[in-house]
C-alpha positions as CSV (number, residue, x, y, z in Angstrom):
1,X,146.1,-42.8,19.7
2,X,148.6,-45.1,21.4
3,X,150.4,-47.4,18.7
4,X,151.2,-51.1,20.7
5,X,153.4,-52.6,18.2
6,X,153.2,-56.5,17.5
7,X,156.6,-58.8,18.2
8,X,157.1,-58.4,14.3
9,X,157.6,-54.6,14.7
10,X,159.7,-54.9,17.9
11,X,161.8,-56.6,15.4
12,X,161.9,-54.4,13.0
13,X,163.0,-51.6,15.6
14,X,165.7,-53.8,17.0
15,X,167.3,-54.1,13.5
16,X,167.2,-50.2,12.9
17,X,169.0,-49.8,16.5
18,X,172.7,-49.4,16.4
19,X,173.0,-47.6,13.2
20,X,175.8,-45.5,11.6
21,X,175.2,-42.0,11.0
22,X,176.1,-43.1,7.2
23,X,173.0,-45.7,7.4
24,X,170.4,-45.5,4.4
25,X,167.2,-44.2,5.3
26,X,164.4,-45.9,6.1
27,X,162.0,-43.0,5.4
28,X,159.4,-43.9,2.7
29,X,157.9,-41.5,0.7
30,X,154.4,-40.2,2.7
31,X,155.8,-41.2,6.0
32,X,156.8,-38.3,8.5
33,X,160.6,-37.9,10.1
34,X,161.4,-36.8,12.9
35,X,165.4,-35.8,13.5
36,X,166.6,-34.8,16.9
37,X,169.8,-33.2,16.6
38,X,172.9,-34.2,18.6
39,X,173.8,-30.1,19.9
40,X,175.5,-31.5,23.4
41,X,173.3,-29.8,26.1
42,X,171.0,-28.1,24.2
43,X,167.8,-29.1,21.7
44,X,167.3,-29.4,18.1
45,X,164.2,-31.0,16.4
46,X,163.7,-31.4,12.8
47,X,160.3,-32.1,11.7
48,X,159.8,-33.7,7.8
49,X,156.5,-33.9,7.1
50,X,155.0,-36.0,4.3
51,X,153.8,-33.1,2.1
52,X,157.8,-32.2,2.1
53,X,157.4,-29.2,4.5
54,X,160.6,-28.6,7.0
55,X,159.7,-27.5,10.6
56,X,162.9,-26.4,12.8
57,X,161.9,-26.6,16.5
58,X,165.1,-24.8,18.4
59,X,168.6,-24.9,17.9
60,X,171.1,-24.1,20.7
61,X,173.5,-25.5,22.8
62,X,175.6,-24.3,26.3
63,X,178.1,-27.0,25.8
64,X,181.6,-25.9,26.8
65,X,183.3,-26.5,24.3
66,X,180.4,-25.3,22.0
67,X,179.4,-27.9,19.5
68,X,180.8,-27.8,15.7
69,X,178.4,-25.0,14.0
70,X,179.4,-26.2,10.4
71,X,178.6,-29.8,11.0
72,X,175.3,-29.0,12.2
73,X,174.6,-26.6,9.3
74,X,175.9,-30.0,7.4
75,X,173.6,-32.4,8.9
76,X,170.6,-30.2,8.5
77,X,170.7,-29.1,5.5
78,X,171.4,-32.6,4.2
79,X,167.9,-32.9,5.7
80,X,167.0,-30.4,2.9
81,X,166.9,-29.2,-0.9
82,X,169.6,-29.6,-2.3
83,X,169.6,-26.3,-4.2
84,X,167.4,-24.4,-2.7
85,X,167.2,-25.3,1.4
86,X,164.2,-24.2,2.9
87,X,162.8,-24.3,6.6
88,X,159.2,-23.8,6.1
89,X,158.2,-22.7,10.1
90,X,161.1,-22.3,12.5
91,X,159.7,-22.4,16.2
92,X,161.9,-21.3,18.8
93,X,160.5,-22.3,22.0
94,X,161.2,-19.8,24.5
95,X,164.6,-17.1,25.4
96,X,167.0,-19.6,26.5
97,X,170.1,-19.3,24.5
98,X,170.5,-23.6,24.6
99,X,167.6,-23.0,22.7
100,X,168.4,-20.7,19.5
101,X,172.1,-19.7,20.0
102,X,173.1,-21.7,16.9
103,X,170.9,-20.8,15.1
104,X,172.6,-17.6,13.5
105,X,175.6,-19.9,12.3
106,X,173.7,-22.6,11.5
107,X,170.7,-21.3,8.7
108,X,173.4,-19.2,6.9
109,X,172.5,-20.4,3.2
110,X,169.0,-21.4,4.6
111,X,165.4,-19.5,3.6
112,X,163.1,-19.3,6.7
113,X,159.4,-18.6,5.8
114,X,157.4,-18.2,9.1
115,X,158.9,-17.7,12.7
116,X,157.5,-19.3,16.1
117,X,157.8,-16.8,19.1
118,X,156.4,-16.8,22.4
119,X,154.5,-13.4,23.5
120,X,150.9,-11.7,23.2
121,X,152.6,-7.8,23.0
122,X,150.2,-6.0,21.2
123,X,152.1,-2.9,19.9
124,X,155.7,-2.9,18.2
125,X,157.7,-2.0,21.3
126,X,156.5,-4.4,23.3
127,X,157.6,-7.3,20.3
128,X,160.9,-5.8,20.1
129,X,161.5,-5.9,24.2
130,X,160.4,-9.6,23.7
131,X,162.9,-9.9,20.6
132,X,165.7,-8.4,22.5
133,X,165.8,-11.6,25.3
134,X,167.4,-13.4,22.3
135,X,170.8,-11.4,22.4
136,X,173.5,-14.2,22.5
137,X,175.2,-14.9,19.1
138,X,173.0,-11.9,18.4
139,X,169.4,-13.7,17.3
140,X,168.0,-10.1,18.0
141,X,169.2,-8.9,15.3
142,X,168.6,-11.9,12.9
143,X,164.9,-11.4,14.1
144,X,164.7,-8.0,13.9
145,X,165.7,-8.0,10.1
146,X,163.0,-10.6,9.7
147,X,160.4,-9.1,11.8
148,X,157.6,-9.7,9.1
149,X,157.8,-13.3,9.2
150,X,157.2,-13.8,13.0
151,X,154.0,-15.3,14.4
152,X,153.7,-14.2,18.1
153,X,152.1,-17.1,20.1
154,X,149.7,-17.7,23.5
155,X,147.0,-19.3,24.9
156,X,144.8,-17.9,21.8
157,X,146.6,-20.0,19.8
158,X,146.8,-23.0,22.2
159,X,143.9,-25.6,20.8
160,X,140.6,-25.7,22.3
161,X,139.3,-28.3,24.7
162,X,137.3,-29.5,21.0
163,X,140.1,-29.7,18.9
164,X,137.9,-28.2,16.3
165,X,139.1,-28.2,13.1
166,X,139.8,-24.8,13.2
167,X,142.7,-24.9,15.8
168,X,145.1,-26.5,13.9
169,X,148.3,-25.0,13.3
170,X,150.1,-25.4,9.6
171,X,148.2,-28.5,8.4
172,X,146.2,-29.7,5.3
173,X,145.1,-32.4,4.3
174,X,146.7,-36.0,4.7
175,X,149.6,-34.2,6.4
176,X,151.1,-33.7,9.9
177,X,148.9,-31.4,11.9
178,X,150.2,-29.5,14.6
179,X,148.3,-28.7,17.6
180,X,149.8,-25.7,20.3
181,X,149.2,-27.5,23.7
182,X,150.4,-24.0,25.4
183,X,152.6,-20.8,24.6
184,X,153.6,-18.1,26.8
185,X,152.4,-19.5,29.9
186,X,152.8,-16.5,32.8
187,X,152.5,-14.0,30.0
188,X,155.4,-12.0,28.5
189,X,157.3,-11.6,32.0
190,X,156.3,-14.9,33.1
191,X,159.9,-17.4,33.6
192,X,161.2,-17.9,30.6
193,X,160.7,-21.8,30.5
194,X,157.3,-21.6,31.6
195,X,157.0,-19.4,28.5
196,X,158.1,-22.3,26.3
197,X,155.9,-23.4,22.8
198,X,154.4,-27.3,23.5
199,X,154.0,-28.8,20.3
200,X,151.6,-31.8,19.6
201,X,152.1,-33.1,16.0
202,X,149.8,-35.7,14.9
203,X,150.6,-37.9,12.0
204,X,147.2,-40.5,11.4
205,X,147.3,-42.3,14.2
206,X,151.0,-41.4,15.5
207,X,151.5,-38.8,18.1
208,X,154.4,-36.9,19.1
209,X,154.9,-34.6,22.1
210,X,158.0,-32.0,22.0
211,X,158.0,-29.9,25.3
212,X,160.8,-27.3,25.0
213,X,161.6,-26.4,28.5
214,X,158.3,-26.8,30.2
215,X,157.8,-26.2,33.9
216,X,155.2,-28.4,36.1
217,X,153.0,-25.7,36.0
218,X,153.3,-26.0,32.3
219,X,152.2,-29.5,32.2
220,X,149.7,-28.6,34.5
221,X,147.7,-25.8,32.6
222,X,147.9,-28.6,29.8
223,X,146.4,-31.1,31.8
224,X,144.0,-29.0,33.2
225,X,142.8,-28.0,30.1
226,X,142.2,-31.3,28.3
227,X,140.1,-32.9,30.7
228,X,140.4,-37.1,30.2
229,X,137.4,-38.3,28.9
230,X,134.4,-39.7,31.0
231,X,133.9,-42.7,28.8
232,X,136.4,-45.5,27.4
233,X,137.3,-42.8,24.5
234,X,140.9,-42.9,23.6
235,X,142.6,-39.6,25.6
236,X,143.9,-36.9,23.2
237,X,146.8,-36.6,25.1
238,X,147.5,-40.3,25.1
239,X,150.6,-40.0,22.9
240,X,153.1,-42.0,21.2
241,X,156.4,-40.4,21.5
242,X,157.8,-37.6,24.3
243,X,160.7,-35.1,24.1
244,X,161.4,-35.2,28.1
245,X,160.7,-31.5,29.2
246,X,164.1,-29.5,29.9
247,X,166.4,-31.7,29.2
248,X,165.1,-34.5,31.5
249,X,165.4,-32.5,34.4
250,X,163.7,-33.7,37.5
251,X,162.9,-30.9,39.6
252,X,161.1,-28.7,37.1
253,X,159.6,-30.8,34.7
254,X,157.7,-34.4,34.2
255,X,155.9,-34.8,37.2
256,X,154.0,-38.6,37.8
257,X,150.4,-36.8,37.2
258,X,152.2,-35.4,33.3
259,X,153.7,-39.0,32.5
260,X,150.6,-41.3,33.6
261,X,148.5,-38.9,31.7
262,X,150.8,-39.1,28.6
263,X,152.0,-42.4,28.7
264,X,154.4,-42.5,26.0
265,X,155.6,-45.4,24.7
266,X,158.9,-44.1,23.5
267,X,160.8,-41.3,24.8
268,X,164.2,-39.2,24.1
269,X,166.0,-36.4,26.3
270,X,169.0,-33.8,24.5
271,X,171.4,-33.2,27.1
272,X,175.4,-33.1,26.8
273,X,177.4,-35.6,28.5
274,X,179.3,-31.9,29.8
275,X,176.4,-31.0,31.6
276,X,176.6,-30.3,35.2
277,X,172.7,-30.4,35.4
278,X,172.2,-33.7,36.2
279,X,170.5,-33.8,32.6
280,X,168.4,-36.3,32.4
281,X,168.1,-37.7,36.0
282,X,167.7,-41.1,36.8
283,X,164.4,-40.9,38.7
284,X,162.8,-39.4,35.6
285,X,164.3,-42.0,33.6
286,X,162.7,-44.4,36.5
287,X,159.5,-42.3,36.2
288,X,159.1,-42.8,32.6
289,X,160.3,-46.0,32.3
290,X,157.5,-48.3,33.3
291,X,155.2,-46.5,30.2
292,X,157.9,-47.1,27.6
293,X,157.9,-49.9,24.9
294,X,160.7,-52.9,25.8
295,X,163.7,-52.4,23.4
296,X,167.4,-53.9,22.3
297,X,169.7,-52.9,24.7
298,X,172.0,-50.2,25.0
299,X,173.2,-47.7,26.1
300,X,171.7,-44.1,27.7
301,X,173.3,-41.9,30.1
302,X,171.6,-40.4,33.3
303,X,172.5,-38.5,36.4
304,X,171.8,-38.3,40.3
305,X,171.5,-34.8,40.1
306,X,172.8,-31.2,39.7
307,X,176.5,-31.3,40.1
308,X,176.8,-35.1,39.6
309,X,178.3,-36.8,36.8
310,X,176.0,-38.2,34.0
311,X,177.4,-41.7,34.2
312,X,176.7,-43.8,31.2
313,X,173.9,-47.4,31.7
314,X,174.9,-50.1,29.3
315,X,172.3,-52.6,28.5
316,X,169.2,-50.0,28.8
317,X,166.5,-52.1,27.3
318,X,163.4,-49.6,27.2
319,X,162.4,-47.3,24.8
320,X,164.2,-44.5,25.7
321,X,167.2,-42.9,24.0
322,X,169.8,-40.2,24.9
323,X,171.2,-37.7,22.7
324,X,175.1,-37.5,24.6
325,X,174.6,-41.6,24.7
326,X,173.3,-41.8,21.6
327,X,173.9,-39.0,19.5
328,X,171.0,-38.2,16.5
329,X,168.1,-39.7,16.7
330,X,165.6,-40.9,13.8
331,X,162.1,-41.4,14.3
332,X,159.8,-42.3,11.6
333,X,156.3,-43.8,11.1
334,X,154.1,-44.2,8.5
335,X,151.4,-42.9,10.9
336,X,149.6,-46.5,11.4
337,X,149.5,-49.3,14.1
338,X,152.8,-50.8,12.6
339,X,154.9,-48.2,11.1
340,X,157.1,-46.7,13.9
341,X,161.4,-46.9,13.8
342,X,163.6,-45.6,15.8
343,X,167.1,-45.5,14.9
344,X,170.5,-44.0,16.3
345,X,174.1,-42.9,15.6
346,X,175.7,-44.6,18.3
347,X,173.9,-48.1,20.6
């Protein structure tokens, strides 16, 4: 369901805005966090779910120069047990290396339980042709030597139309569920961010889209498979919250029909302020702009396009934050109507 938070809460999210990377948490125990990662132009999510379980969702970066390894590994595993860091599920979108080429560096010290790939190979030479498209900074390898604890996923483990209880994906009672919206779209030679793992993780009443790199015709096997419903019944895929697909990029990803289906009321894109992408671009920004909650001003960065300069907006007053603008980004709700802060390194 769609959370429209009162004035009181709008307050409450203006006074978490601005904050120093040193700033106290504001997580309370059974609420869920949600961490993106500042990786320059690349994409990190870290999921904290009530019942204490970690969820990595990518880590990678093609920033030139590449982003500090270390501090990172630092600011994720502070994120973690002290004594014992775990990362219960780590899903790795789809086989582009701004997507996992940290990630050798950056769980050393780290236990991973379950692994997230896209593919549907059936026999063990078929996985390990899939495993080698992850050769920078050698994440074959890493995977190879953990082949038992990978999970291949497709469109058999994408949720039905029902949302039966049966589809959910590493949930239990009380907790975050997550749904697979898509996975391996195009099969295992299909484009590689076509391919990407579409998360929907449901907290209560909160809901939280992250996209990978998903193409339009991503978005559009999603939509087409969750039809809107014929009466005034709230739409499953009326969300709360939207990792921009790839990076905020306008001509593969977040088409009108995606957005007004969506309608998120708060939004983020990773992207470096390096990028010669034009990463995110200003008519998405535009695009998802008018869906977005109002917000305190500041600042975001955005481009015309590939080969332009992301120039930086002061006085941005949506609900929309950057990660090269704003650097990491904190979301947390306590999964009801009023519980929903969003809070930054840098305004």
């Amino acid at each position: 369901m769609r959370i429209r938070l009162p004035l009181q809460l709008l307050a409450l999210l203006l006074l978490s805005c601005g904050a120093s990377s040193s700033r106290v948490s504001t997580r309370q125990a059974g609420d869920i966090e949600v961490v993106f990662l500042d990786v320059g132009q690349g994409d990190s999510t870290l999921i904290k779910c009530p019942n204490g379980r970690r969820i990595l969702v990518d880590c990678g970066s093609t920033s030139s120069p590449a982003p500090d390894a270390a501090a990172i590994a630092a600011d994720l595993k502070q994120h973690l047990d002290a004594t014992s860091p775990v990362i219960d599920v780590l899903v790795v979108t789809h086989p582009d290396a701004d997507h996992y080429n940290q990630l050798t560096k950056v769980l050393v010290g780290i236990s991973v339980k379950r692994i997230l790939l896209p593919g549907s190979a059936e026999d063990q030479e078929g996985r390990d042709d899939l495993i080698n498209q992850y050769k920078v900074s050698k994440f074959n390898e890493w995977l190879l030597a953990r082949n038992q604890d990978i999970r291949w996923v497709d469109a058999e483990n994408e949720v039905k139309a029902s949302k039966a209880a049966s589809n959910l994906f590493f949930t239990s009672d009380n907790d975050a569920k997550f749904y697979i919206l898509a996975a391996n779209v195009g099969g295992d030679g299909g484009e590689k961010n076509g391919r990407s793992i579409v998360l929907k993780v449901t907290f209560k009443e909160f809901d939280l889209v992250l996209t990978g790199d998903a193409t339009k015709a991503t978005e559009n096997h999603i939509l087409g498979k969750y039809s809107p419903p014929d009466d005034d019944a709230p739409d499953w895929l009326d969300i709360d919250f939207l990792k921009l697909g790839h990076h905020g990029s306008r001509s593969t990803s977040s088409q009108p029909n995606w957005l007004n289906r969506l309608k998120p009321e708060y939004a983020m894109a990773s992207a470096g302020a390096d990028n010669r992408y034009g990463h995110p671009n200003n008519d998405i920004v535009s695009r998802v702009g008018p869906h977005l909650l109002d917000a305190p001003p500041h600042r975001i960065m955005q481009s015309a396009g590939k080969d332009q300069p992301v120039l930086e907006v002061a006085g941005y007053a949506k609900s929309l934050w950057v990660t090269c603008a704003n650097g990491k980004i904190r979301l947390t709700s306590a999964g009801q109507d009023k519980a929903a802060v969003v809070s930054v390194d840098r305004n």
